[in-house]
N, C-alpha and C positions, 0 to 999 in steps of 0.2 A: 199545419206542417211548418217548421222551420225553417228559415229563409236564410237560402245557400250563397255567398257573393265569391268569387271568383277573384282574385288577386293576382295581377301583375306588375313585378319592379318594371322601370323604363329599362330600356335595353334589353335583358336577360331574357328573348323570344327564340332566340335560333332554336332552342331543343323542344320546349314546350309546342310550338308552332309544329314540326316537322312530327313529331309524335304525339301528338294530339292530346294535352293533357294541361291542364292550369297548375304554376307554382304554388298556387296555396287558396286555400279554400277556406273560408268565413263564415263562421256556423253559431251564432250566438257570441258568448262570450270569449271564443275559441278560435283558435286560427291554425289550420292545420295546414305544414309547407309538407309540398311534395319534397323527396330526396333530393336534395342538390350537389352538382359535383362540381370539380373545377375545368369546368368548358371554356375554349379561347373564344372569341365572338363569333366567328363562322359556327360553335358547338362541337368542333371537335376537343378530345382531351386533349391538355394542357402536357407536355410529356413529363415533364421534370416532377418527381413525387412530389417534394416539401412544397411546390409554386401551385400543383393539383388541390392539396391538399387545403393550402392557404385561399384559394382560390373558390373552393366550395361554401369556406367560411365568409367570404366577399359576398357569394352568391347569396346563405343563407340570410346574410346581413341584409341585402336587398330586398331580397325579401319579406323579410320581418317587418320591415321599415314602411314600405310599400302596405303593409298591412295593419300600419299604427303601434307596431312593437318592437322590443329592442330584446339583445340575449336575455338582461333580465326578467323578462315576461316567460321563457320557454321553462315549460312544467316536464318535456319526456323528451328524451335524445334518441335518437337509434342511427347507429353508425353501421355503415356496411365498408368494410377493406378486402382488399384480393390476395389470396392467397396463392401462391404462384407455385405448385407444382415441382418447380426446380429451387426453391429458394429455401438459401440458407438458414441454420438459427441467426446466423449473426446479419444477416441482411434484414429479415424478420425483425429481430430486435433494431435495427437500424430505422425502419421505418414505421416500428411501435415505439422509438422515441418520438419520431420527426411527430405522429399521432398528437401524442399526449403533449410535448412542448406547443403545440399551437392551439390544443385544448386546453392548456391550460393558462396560455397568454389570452383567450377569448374569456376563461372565464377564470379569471385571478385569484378568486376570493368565496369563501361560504357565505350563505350556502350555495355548494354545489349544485347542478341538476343532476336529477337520475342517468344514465345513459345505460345501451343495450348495446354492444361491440358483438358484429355478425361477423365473420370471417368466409369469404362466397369464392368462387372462382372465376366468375367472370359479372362485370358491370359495364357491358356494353362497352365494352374501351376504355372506360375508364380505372382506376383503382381505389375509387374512397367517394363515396356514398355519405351525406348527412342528414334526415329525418326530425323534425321535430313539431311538436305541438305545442302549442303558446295562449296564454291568456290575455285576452287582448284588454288593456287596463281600460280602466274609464276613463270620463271625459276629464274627471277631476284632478284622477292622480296626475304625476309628473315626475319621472326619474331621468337622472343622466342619462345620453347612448352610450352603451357600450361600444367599442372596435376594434377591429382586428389589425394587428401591426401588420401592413403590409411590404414589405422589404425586400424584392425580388430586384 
């Protein structure tokens, strides 16, 4: 049977703790993080979209990092955003730019990863959800980190 390790960044506990679950799981060559949003320290959502949003990518960064990998390592994306019910096309598109400008400032250059964009109605409070799965490199390789401009 394959031997599961359990991965936690320092800090990033308020949600995992309270809802009973580990940021990312270590499965062979593989590192699977759970969904991360942009939670303030206490774990409540971050209110402002583009700082939420920036902020899951912080998250993800944590824990990647925490698990021996960087963006460059992640092999599948899966994004959940909320779709609100009363919302405009043009708010919609507003915050399917803020999406993609900070997708694309994390990951600059090809190749690309895959990604899966969910559109949900509710995320526990929050609005943006980020999933991914990663190869976690060997002892050998050695690539830059990648990061997230943070500018709030």
């Amino acid at each position: 049977m394959p031997h599961h390790e359990a991965i936690f960044p320092k800090g990033g506990l308020a949600l995992s703790d309270k809802h009973g679950y580990s940021p990312a799981i270590r499965s062979g060559d593989f590192l699977f993080v759970s969904g991360q949003v942009g939670n303030l320290a206490d774990g409540t959502p971050e209110p402002d979209y583009e700082a939420q949003v920036r902020l899951a990518y912080e998250n993800l960064e944590a824990t990647l990092a925490a698990g021996g990998c960087t963006f460059d390592d992640i092999v599948d994306v899966t994004v959940f955003h909320t779709v609100p019910p009363d919302e405009t096309a043009e708010e919609a598109g507003v915050r399917a730019g803020i999406r993609a400008r900070v997708r694309r400032e994390t990951f600059p250059q090809a190749p690309f990863t895959n990604v899966t964009a969910i559109g949900v109605s509710w995320l526990a409070g929050f609005d943006f959800e980020i999933k991914v799965i990663a190869r976690v490199p060997s002892k050998s390789s050695s690539h830059p980190p990648t990061s997230v401009d943070s500018t709030r």
